[in-house]
Each structure stands twice: as structure tokens, then as C-alpha cells.
C-alpha angles and dihedrals in degrees: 000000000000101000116232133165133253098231132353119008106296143063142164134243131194131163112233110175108035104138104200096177136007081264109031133067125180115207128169134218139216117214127193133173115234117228096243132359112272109249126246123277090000120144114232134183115216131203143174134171123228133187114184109226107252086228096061141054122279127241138200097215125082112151136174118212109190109196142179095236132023114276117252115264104218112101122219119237110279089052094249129116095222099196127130113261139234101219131008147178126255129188143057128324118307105232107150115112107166092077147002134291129219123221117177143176154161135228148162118257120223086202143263097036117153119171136057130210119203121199151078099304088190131091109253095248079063102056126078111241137190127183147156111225085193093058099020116089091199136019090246148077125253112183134176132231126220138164104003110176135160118213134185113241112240130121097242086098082063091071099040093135139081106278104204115062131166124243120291094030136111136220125209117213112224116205126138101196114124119226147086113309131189107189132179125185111204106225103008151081131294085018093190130043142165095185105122086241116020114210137188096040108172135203113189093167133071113255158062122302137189117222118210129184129177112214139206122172153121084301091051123246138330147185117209125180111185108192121209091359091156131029118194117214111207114238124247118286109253110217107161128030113279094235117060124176108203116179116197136173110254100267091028121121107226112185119227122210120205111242096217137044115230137124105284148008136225111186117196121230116027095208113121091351118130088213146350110212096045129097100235112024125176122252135212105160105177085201132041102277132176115221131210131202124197112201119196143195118187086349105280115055104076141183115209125204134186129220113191104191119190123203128216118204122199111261106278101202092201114140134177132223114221082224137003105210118031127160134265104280095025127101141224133226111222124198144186111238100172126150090231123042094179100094135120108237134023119178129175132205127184124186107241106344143116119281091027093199142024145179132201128046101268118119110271127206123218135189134198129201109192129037132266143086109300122200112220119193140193130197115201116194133187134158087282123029143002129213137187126219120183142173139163146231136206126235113212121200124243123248118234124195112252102178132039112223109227120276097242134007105215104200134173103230114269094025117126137224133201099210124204125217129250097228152007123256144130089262144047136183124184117196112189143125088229112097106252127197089222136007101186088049127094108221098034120180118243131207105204106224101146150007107288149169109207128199133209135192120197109191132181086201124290114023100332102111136111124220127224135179137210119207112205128191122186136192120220120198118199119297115221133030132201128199118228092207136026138172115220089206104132091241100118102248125093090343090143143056104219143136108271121195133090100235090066141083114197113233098166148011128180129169135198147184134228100284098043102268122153108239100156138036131163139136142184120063097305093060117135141124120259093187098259135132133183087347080297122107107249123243114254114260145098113311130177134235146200119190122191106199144146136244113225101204094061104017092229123137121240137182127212127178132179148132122287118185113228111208129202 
């Protein structure tokens, strides 16, 4: 069976009947420290709890040995400690599994003892045993310890309660002593008991009350007359119901009343309040609050009441608009944003739109249609007084597109193109890869580089704008040239071999003669051959070339080689 404890987390095991030969018995012991010697000639009651293990055999024999010194831990042969016990256990076998068992005791101390030893202090062939080979898995028992304890006997524990309650209250009596118990309980109910430790004793009435019980147990028998063991303390008064729903104008004074009589008052919270310990304090509260009141009589037995306040506030006609400048054509949400809703009349009025007029305090929605600055107004009424709120909102016009642009642009690359927008309006924004000189302006200048589609917003402020688009197309011719021939004369004209063109940037350029000789290298935009060699003018003649260079309209990079004639 699973092991559990009686109480708390923890418990003990130890297996005391386990014959391993016709001679020899193995038992184990359980040893625990008390929290203070037992004093001489002091009467204790002892207890401890056991539980067999369901797997195992059954005995009749649990003791307790309580000792001034440890017991010696060397076993004698037969594996039994063979002393005479405490407290033990008498009666038939113990069998049930499914929960503890109590055995309990009393005894004299000699003084000073403090240790206790928990067990079977009797060979095997002493101990009754039962088992079932079919169900056992051993020949053995196995039991498990839980909640030991060793107590002086004395009656305080009786009155181990709080001995002043209020009315309407109970009291439970905790004592732990077995025996036969005749209790009564003057003024209460139940008024007689023989339960070990009577609970739920009640006392509905004011007053002071004796407690007698009649005892039998392991000490003898004994008489005890507790006078005045319990005094009863009569509740509050109640005079008013304990939920009260008060209702005040912010800045008003509303008084509040204590439901109950007693001795003293504790008010919660103090805000607003003109005192905390009174019965009938003032209150000014600026917020919907909710007051308690604790009413007591000899300290401890206490009425509580409860004081919900709400506050009222003034209308407060204030209103928002979901927006406060829209475009011709558009609409606005307007909405009531008051501190107080509870009032009797509502009514709307809005300049030149539709609708033109309204009533409630549900949000309304209004649309204009031409542009300009619209006063909107809100009466607010109550018994006593109405006000007026009002703003305004301004109506943009829309922008509407008065030009198209042309559908395409055809463009040689590099040529540039000063646009025009599409319409007028306070501002404009231009989307586009080309390089503009302006993208807020409305007529920005363009550099064609590339194929495009631009975009322009034209906006009057929030969402009033019109997009356009331009669709450009550009031709691009070929990007580098190289001369077949050149005279290095010093005459200006043709005196160099380089890379001509505008779409190129020049990374690289080697020449070589006929044989494959490097005559030549530069490299970087100011790359070209002057005809020299080796400090030395060249010969005229057909020389070869290799240029590294990239293209910067697409930024590759790209290699060309051929044959140039040098003359002379």
C-alpha cells in the first residue's frame, strides 16, 4: 500500500517482527530526543500513532521506552532489544491499514529522561502474528510511525481557548487525553457532552458561564469545576440596516448614522470624513466612496456597516470631435464627454451641416460639404441650471487634379526635365528613384537615368489630397567609346588613346606590343596613353589594349580589349 502520513509531510517506518532463522529475529527501532527532561515525579501522558503496512503480516505489540540516556545500540543476539517498556500497547492484533492507530499512555518520571524509543521489545516467538502467504510479500511487519509526542499531565489544555467570546460564537475544547469524559457547559448548547474534546460549544446568550467535566482515565479519576471558564460579551445593537445607499451633490455635506450601539467606533476611510471614532460623523466625499463603520462592545465582538455615497457632479456640456479639420465631402463623429450623463435634456446644433440639429447623448456624426470654419454647439439642462459648450472645425477643400501629366515621358538618359503638378494644393509630396532637385515642391526638377513611375501627392492638411503619376521612359545610347587610331603630336587633337563616353568610370588600362609587352598601365579616371614607352616615344604601329571599367548606370563591371594604331 502507497505510505502516507497522518498529519504534515513526514512520517517514520520500522520493521518490528521479521524471523530470519528459528533463533534469530531482526527488529528495528525508532529513536527520538525529547525538547526538555521530564521532571521528577511528574505525571505524563504519552501517545504515538501506527499504521501496519497492507503488504506485510499484522502484530499485536507497539511500545514506547523513555529513558535517561540513549539506548545502546548493539543488539543481542536474537536482534531484539528485550527491556521492559513505558508504554505499550494491549489488545488484539492490530490489522487495519487504511488509517492510524492511537496508542496512549501515562506514567511517573524518575527525572531527567530524555529520549524515547518506539518498537516490539519482545522476541518474535513472543508476538502474536497473522499473515496471508498468498497476499504477504514477506513473512514480516513493516509499520509506520506518525505523531509521537510526550505531554505533562496537567488541565490547563483544557482551556486551551479564548475565553471571552462574543454572543453567537462557539468555543472547541482541545484536549488529547484519552478517557471517559462527562462534560456540561452552563448556558450553551449542547450543554452536556462525553466526547474526549467537545467542539462547537455555543453560547447565543450575554454572561458568564462555569464549565465541569467528570474524568476517567490512565492517571484515575478526577472532578474539575472551572468557574467562570467562559464569559460571553453581548453584540452590538443593530439599529439601522448594515447597508445604506446615500446619494450628495460634489461640495454637500451628507450625515452618516452608525447602524449599531457599542462602545466604540472606528470609521474607514478618513476622506471627507469630520471624524473616525464618533457615532455620527459628517461627510463631504469629492468621488463616489463607499464608508464602513466598525461597532464594538468589550473590544472584540464587532458589527460592521456599510455606507455606499454617490456623488453627483454639475453637467459638464463638454463634447469631442473625432477629428477637428476634415475635407469638403468628409464627416465628423461628435461625442459627449461630460463628467455627469444623468441629466434631462441634450440638444445639438451644428453651422451648415447635415444634419443641421440633434438631441440625446449618443455620439452624432456630421458632414460638410463646402469649406470653411463651422461652429458646433451643445446645450446641457438639468432642474437647476443649463449650459452651453462649443467648438468648431475647419472644412479643407479637396484637392482635384487640373492637368495629366503625359502618358509617357520619352527622355534621352541624362536629360533632364523640369515636371508640373497636377494640382494645387498647400502640399506636395514626389516618390521616385530618379534624383530630384526637390520632393515638397511642386514643379521639381528630374535627371532621367532610368526607366520610372513617380508619384505625387498634393495635400490642403489631414486626409484632403489627390494622387498622380508620371510614367517616364528613357533611351540610353551606348556608354564608352575607343579610338582605333591616335597621334601623339602635340597638336591637340587626337594626342591620346582613352576611353571616351559619359555612362563609364574607368577602373583599368593596360597596353601592349606586339609581343606582349606591357607598355602601359593606369588606372582611375585620368587613365590614357600619351604614346610613351619606357620614357621613350613608341614606334608607330598597331598596339593592344585591355580596359577594366564600370558602367554607371548600372554600376557592373565590365572588360573590353582590342587593337589601336599609333601614327606617327
Amino acid at each position: 500500500m502507497r505510505a502516507f502520513p497522518r498529519t504534515g509531510d513526514g512520517f517514520a517506518a520500522a520493521y518490528l517482527y521479521n524471523i530470519i532463522t528459528n533463533t534469530y529475529s531482526h527488529h528495528e527501532y525508532l529513536y527520538g530526543q525529547l525538547s526538555e527532561p521530564l521532571e521528577k515525579d511528574s505525571f505524563y501522558y504519552a501517545e504515538f500513532h501506527i499504521r501496519p503496512d497492507s503488504d506485510r503480516g499484522f502484530i499485536n505489540k507497539y511500545e514506547m521506552i523513555v529513558t535517561l540516556e540513549p539506548i545502546d545500540s548493539t543488539l543481542p543476539f536474537d536482534g531484539v532489544l528485550n527491556m521492559e517498556p513505558t508504554i505499550e500497547y494491549v489488545g488484539d492484533i492490530i490489522t487495519d491499514t487504511t488509517q492510524y492507530t492511537k496508542i496512549s499512555g501515562c506514567f511517573t518520571a524518575q527525572g531527567g529522561e530524555r529520549y524515547i524509543t518506539l518498537g516490539n521489545f519482545n522476541a518474535d516467538q513472543e508476538t502474536d502474528f497473522i499473515w496471508d502467504p498468498n497476499t504477504a510479500i514477506e513473512k514480516s511487519n513493516y509499520s509506520y510511525f506518525d505523531d509521537v509526542g510526550v505531554f505533562k499531565f496537567s488541565f490547563e489544555h483544557l482551556l486551551n481557548f479564548d475565553t471571552t467570546i462574543c454572543a453567537g460564537s462557539c468555543i472547541n475544547i482541545a484536549n488529547r487525553i484519552d478517557g471517559d469524559y462527562n462534560w456540561q457547559f452552563a448556558g450553551a448548547s449542547p450543554s452536556v457532552s462525553q466526547e474526549i474534546a467537545p467542539q462547537q460549544i455555543c453560547y447565543d446568550e450575554p454572561g458568564v458561564f462555569d464549565i465541569e467535566v467528570v474524568m476517567t482515565h490512565c492517571a484515575g479519576q478526577d472532578t474539575l469545576l472551572l468557574e467562570g471558564a467562559v464569559t460571553v460579551v453581548p453584540q452590538p445593537t443593530l439599529t439601522a440596516d448594515t447597508l445604506q445607499q446615500l446619494q450628495v451633490t460634489a461640495g454637500d455635506t451628507v450625515p452618516l448614522q452608525a447602524c449599531a450601539t457599542g462602545d466604540t467606533y472606528q470609521w474607514e476611510p478618513s476622506q471627507g470624513l469630520s471624524c473616525t471614532d464618533c457615532t455620527n460623523p459628517l461627510a463631504t466625499p469629492q468621488e463616489d466612496i463607499t464608508y464602513t463603520v466598525q461597532v464594538w462592545n468589550a473590544g472584540q465582538c464587532a458589527q460592521s456597516c456599510t455606507y455606499e455615497v454617490e456623488v453627483f457632479e454639475q453637467p459638464d456640456p463638454s463634447f469631442a470631435l473625432s477629428q477637428d479639420t476634415i475635407c469638403s465631402g468628409q464627416c465628423a463623429t461628435v461625442e459627449y464627454t461630460g463628467t455627469n450623463l444623468d441629466i434631462g435634456l441634450a440638444f445639438w446644433s451644428f453651422e451648415s451641416a447635415a444634419p443641421a440639429q440633434a438631441s440625446g447623448l449618443e455620439p452624432q456624426e456630421v458632414c460638410f460639404d463646402e469649406p470653411g470654419q463651422y461652429e458646433i454647439s451643445l446645450q446641457v439642462g438639468t432642474a437647476l441650471d443649463t449650459l452651453t459648450a462649443v467648438d468648431t472645425i475647419v472644412v479643407l477643400p479637396q484637392p482635384e487634379a487640373s492637368t495629366t501629366a503625359p502618358v509617357p515621358y520619352r527622355l534621352q538618359f541624362g536629360e533632364r526635365l523640369r515636371l508640373s503638378p497636377c494640382a494645387d494644393g498647400q502640399f506636395y509630396a514626389w516618390q521616385s528613384s530618379y534624383p530630384l532637385s526637390c520632393r515638397d515642391c511642386p514643379d521639381p526638377e528630374l535627371e532621367a537615368i532610368g526607366n520610372d513611375t513617380l508619384q505625387l501627392l498634393v495635400s490642403n492638411g489631414g486626409n484632403c489630397a489627390v494622387t498622380c503619376r508620371y510614367f517616364v521612359e528613357v533611351e540610353v545610347p551606348d556608354n564608352i567609346y575607343l579610338p582605333t587610331a591616335f597621334s601623339p603630336n602635340d597638336d591637340g587633337r587626337n594626342d591620346f588613346f582613352e576611353p571616351l563616353g559619359p555612362y563609364h568610370e574607368t577602373l583599368r588600362l593596360e597596353v601592349y606590343d606586339r609581343w606582349g609587352g606591357l607598355l602601359y598601365k593606369g588606372e582611375g579616371i585620368a587613365a590614357r596613353w600619351d604614346g610613351i614607352s619606357g620614357g621613350e616615344p613608341a614606334t608607330a604601329g598597331l598596339y593592344t589594349y585591355q580596359l577594366l571599367y564600370r558602367d554607371v548606370r548600372d554600376g557592373l563591371v565590365k572588360k573590353v580589349s582590342g587593337g589601336v594604331m599609333l601614327l606617327r
